[in-house]
N, C-alpha and C positions, 0 to 999 in steps of 0.2 A: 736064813731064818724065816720061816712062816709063820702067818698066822697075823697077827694084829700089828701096827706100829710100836716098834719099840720107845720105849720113853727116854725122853731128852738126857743126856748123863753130862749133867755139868762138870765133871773130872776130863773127859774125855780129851786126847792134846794128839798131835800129831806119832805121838812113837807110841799110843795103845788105841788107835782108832782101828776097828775092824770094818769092812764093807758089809760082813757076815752078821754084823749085827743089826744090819737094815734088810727089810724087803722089800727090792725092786722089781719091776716090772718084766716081763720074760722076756720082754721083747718091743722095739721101738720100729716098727714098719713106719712105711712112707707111702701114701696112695695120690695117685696122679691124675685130676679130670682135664684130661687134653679136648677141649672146643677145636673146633673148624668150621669154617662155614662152605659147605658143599655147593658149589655151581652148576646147573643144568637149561644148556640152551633152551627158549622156548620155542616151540613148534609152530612158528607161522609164519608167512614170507616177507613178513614187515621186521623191519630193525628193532630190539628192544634188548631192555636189559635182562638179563637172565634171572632164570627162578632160583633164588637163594635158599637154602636151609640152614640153620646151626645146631649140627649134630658132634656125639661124643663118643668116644674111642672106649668099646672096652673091649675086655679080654674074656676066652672062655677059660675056667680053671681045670686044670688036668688031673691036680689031687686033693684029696680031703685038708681041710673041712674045704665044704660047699661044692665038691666037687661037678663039673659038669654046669655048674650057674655060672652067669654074666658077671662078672665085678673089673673094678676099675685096674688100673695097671699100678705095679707100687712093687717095695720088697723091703726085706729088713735092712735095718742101717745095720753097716760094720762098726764094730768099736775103734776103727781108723779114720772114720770118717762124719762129718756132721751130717745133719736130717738133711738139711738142702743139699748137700754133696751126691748124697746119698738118689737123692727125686734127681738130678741131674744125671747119673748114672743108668737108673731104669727107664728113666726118658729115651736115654738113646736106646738101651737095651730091648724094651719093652715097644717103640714105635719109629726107632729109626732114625730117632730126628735129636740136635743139640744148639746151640746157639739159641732158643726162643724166647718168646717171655715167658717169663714165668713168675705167680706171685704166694707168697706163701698166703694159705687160707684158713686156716684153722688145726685147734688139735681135736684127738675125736677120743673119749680117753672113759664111755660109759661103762659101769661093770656090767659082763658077759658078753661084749660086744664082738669077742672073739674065742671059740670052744675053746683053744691054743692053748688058752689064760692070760691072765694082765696086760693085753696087749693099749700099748700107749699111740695112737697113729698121728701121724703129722699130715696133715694135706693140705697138698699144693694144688694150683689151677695153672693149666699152661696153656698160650693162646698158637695156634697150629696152622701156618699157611698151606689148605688143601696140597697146595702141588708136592707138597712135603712127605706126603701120607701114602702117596699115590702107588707105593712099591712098599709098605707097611708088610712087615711079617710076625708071626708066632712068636715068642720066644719061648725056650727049654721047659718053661712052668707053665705052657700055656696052650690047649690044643687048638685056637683059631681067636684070632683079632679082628674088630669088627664097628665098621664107624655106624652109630644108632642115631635115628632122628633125635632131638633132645628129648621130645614130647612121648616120645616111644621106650626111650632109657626109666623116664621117670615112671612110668606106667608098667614097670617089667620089675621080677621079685628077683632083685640082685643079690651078693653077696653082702656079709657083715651087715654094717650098719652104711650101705654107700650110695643109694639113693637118697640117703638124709644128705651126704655129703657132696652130691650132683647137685641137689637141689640149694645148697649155701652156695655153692659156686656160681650157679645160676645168676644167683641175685646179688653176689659177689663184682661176676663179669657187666653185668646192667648198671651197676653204679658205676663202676670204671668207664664203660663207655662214652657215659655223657660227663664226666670230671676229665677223664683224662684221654691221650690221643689215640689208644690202645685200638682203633681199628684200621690203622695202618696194617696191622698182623695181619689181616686179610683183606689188604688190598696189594695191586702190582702197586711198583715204587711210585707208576702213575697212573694219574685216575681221573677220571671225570667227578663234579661235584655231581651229578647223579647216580654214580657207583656209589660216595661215600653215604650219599644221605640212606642208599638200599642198606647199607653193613650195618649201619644204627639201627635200621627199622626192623633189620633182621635179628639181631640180639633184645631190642628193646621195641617190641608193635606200639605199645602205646606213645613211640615221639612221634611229633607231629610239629613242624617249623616251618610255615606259610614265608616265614623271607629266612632263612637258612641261609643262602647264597650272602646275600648282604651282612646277618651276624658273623659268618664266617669269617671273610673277607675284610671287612670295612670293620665290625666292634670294635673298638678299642683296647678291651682286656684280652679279643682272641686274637689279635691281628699280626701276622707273622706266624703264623699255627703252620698256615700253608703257604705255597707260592705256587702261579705261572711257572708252567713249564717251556723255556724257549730253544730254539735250536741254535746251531753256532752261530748263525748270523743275527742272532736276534730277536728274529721274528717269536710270534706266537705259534705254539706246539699246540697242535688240534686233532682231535680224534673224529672217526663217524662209526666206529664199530659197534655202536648201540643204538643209534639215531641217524636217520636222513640228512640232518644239518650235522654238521661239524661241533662237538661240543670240547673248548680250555679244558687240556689237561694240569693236572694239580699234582702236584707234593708236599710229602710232609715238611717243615725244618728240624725237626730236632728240638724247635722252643715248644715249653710245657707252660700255659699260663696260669698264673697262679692267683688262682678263682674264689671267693669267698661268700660262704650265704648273708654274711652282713655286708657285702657293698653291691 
C-alpha cells in the first residue's frame, strides 16, 4: 500500500492481519564508518614516536545513484538476518576484516535521503587496527577502496547523507575514548604509556593530562585498566623503539572502570 499511514484498525487479530495494508520502507541498509589510525615513521635520526593520523575507509560506488562519488561501506539487510548481522557481514565483505569493535551509532532515516526511496539506514562505527587494512580490496559494488585522512573525508561531497554520519561518529569515537578503553584497537597488545597518551591525542587534540602516567596507574577508580608488562622471569618488559631510554611496556586487562560524572 502507498501512500499515507494507514489508520489503526482496532478489529485487526492475528488470522486477518495483512503486511499489505502497511507501508514499509524499501529497504533497510547498513553503513559502516571503519576509523584507523595510520602510522608513519618520522624522518630524523633521533628515536621518536611516529606521526599519527586517524583516517576513514570509504568506497568508490560503481553504480547509480551517486555513481562514481565516495561513500561509506554498508549494504542492505537480508530478511534472514538482523541490522547488526548484516554490518558484520559487509564488514568483512567490504574491508576484509571480522572480529573488531564495533558499536552501533545511530539510525539515519530523513526523507529523500536516498533517490532509491524510503530508505531506513542503521549506522555502525567500527574501530580498525591499521595492520588489518593493509591488503584492503574492492568489493563486486565497488570500483576502488580507499582510507581518507578524517579531515579530508569531511571536507569531500560524499554519497547520501554520510558525511553527516562521518561526522556523529567522529564525536561518537571521542567520547568513547576518554569513558571507555577503546584505544587499545589501535595499539599493539603492548605499549608504551607514550604511544597510548599519542592514540588519545590523536582521536581527541584537545586532551591534555600533565600527570597521566600517575591518573592512570595509581587513581583509584582507573587502577587495574592496565598492567606492567613482565617477562618469564619476572623482571620488567622495556622497550626503546621510540626513545633513547628504555621506556615500561603496558597492557590492557580487560577491567572497564566504571566512572561516573557525580563521583
Amino acid at each position: 500500500m502507498q501512500g499515507g499511514p494507514a489508520l489503526l484498525n482496532l478489529n485487526e487479530n492475528e488470522q486477518n492481519y495483512s503486511a499489505s495494508n502497511y507501508r514499509t520502507p524499501d529497504g533497510a541498509p547498513t553503513d559502516i564508518v571503519i576509523f584507523t589510525i595510520a602510522s608513519r615513521e618520522k624522518e630524523t635520526g633521533k628515536k621518536a614516536l611516529p606521526n599519527r593520523e586517524l583516517q576513514v575507509l570509504l568506497i568508490r560506488r560503481k553504480a547509480w545513484p551517486f555513481q562514481g562519488q565516495w561513500a561509506l561501506p554498508g549494504g542492505f539487510t537480508r530478511e534472514t538476518e538482523t541490522v547488526e548481522e548484516c554490518a558484520i557481514r559487509e564488514l568483512e565483505e567490504e574491508a576484509g576484516v571480522k572480529q573488531v569493535h564495533m558499536e552501533f551509532l545511530n539510525v539515519y532515516s530523513k526523507p529523500g535521503r536516498d533517490p532509491r526511496g524510503w530508505m531506513i539506514s542503521h549506522a555502525f562505527c567500527a574501530l580498525v587496527n591499521e595492520r588489518f587494512l593493509l591488503y584492503r580490496r574492492a568489493s563486486d559494488d565497488a570500483e576502488e577502496v580507499q582510507l581518507f585522512p578524517l579531515s579530508e573525508a569531511l571536507g569531500m561531497e560524499l554519497a547520501f547523507d554520510h558525511r553527516d554520519i562521518i561526522r556523529d561518529a567522529y564525536g561518537c569515537i571521542q567520547r568513547l575514548m576518554i569513558t571507555q578503553p577503546i584505544a587499545k584497537e589501535f595499539l599493539a597488545e603492548e605499549f608504551t604509556i607514550g604511544e597510548l597518551y599519542q592514540i588519545i591525542q590523536t582521536v581527541v587534540p584537545t586532551f591534555e593530562e600533565r600527570n597521566f602516567i600517575r591518573k592512570i596507574t595509581a587513581t583509584q577508580s582507573r587502577k587495574g585498566l592496565i598492567e606492567e608488562v613482565r617477562h618469564a622471569d619476572g623482571s620488567l618488559k622495556q622497550s626503546n623503539q621510540y626513545s633513547q631510554r628504555a621506556a615500561q611496556l603496558y597492557r590492557f586487562t580487560g577491567f572497564v572502570p566504571e566512572l561516573s560524572i557525580y563521583s
